[in-house]
Residue, then its C-alpha position, 0 to 999 in steps of 0.5 A: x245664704x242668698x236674699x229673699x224678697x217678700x210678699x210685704x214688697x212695695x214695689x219701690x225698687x230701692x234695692x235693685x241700684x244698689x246691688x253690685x251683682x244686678x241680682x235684683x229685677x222687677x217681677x210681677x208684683x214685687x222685686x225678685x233676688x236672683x239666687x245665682x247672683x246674690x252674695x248678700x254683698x260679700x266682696x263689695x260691702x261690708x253689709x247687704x245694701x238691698x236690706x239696708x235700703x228697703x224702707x220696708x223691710x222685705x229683704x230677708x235671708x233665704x233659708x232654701x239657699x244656705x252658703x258659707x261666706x267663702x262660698x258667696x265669695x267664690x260667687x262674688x269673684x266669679x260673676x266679677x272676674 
């Protein structure tokens, strides 16, 4: 299941270093996730950083992009060949 990014956002862009997929970008008045590239950190931490970081507690699973962990892991592998 890829990571949201909520309205509660204040815009301090600690997650966006710390994705290891670039995943995370700056967007009108929040951070956004980019589904297609989040694997919750699958395949290079052991935990998702973005939701480590967020002093605020914004980043939250997204329910509307379900995924198995070996799913994440194909992605994972795809985006770093």
């Amino acid at each position: 299941m890829a990571f949201q990014i909520t309205e509660d956002c204040i815009s301090c862009g600690a997650c966006e270093s710390e994705c290891p997929n670039k995943a995370i970008s700056e967007g009108d008045t929040t951070y956004k996730i980019d589904p297609e590239k989040c694997t919750e950190c699958v395949g290079a931490y052991d935990t998702s950083k973005c939701a480590e970081v967020c002093p605020v507690e914004t980043c939250k699973l997204d329910p509307a992009h379900k995924e198995t962990k070996e799913q994440l892991m194909a992605k994972y592998k795809k985006l770093h060949p």
